[in-house]
Residue, then its C-alpha position, 0 to 999 in steps of 0.5 A: x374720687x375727691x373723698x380718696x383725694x380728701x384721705x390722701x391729703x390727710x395721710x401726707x399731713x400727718x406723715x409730715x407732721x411725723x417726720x418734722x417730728x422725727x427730724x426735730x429730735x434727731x436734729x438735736x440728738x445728731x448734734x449733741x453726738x457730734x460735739x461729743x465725738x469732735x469732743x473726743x477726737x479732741x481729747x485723743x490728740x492732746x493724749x498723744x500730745x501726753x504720751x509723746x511728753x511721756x516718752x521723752x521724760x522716760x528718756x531723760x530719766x534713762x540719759x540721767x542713770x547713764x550719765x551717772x554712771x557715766x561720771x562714776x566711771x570718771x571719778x574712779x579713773x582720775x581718783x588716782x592722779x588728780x583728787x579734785x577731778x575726781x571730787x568734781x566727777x562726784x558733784x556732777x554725779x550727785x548733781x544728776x542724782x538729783x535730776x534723776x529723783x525729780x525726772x522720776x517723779x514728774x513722770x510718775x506724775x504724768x504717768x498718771x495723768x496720761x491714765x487718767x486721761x486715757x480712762x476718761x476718753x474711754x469711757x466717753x467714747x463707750x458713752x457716745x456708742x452707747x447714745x449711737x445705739x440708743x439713737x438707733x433704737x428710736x429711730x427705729x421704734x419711731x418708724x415702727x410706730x409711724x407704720x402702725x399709725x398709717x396702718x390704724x388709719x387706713x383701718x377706720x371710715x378712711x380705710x371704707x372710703x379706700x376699699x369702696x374706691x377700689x371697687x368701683x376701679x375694679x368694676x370700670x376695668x371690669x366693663x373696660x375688658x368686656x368690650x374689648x372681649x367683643x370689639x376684639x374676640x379672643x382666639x380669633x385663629x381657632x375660630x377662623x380654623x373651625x370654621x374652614x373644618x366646618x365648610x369642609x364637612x359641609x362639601x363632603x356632605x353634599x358630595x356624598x348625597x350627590x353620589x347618592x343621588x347619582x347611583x341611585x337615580x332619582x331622589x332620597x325621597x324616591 
């Protein structure tokens, strides 16, 4: 018993000392992930914050052609009356002409930011996947290979003392239940039933060499 005892303790050392292993590289590989994902979120909030701005750069582009349109318009229904309105209606169109050039420009610039961002956070988020897996996968191959240590070891002189051990529990249930088969007998109600036929066959036996013996008037030997 204290060798099995001996065994077992050894098992559970080294099972720690596999685990604390185990933990030790998934403790850093779990971080290293986590940054990366809060990394990640990061980026994902400040590319909505981009396209937001993008969305209302495009709207200051369309207010801007509407606008000169709009004072297209106005030069062309005061031109006949009033010439200086008209020449006004044009430098505030000219001036909106200008703000339309560098609106555009900006969002084309930011148009491509906003790409560029967004290819870059695509391509993390692939990457962090892709570590997930591959942390998964050593997980998995870690375990793997726990199991066939544990197995490689009970398949040594520990692996005799086990089997050995076995055996010898065998043996003591095996005594155990031969006495309880002649303390307590088995099947104890068939017993007491043949035994009831037996004294049955037992009386009708007599009985007939009584009968016997009556109508023949003496004895078997007589």
């Amino acid at each position: 018993m204290s060798l099995l005892k001996r065994f077992v303790t050894t098992v559970h050392t080294s099972v720690d000392r596999t685990l604390a292993s185990i933990e030790n590289h998934e403790a850093v590989v779990d971080a290293a992930l986590k940054d990366s994902r809060e990394a990640v979120v990061r980026a994902r909030v400040r590319l909505g914050r981009l396209e937001k701005d993008g969305r209302q750069q495009r709207d200051r582009v369309s207010e801007l052609s509407s606008e000169i349109n709009l004072w297209n318009e106005r030069a062309k229904s005061v031109a006949a009356e009033d010439r200086a309105k008209a020449l006004a209606c044009i430098q505030r169109r000219k001036q909106r002409e200008s703000d339309l050039a560098l609106a555009r420009e900006q969002l084309a610039e930011h148009e491509k930011i906003i790409r560029r961002v967004r290819g870059t956070i695509e391509e993390s988020a692939n990457r962090v996947q892709a570590l997930q897996n591959q942390r998964n996968r050593m997980r998995s191959r870690e375990a793997a290979a726990h199991a066939g240590r544990i197995v490689n070891a009970l398949d040594g002189k520990a692996g005799d003392d086990v089997e050995a051990a076995i055996e010898r529990w065998e043996v003591t249930v095996g005594e155990c239940e031969m006495m309880t088969d002649s303390i307590w007998p088995l099947n104890t109600t068939d017993d007491e039933l043949a035994q009831g036929f037996s004294s049955q066959e037992q009386t009708r036996l007599l009985e007939d060499e009584l009968d016997e013996l009556l109508a023949g008037g003496g004895t078997k030997d007589e």
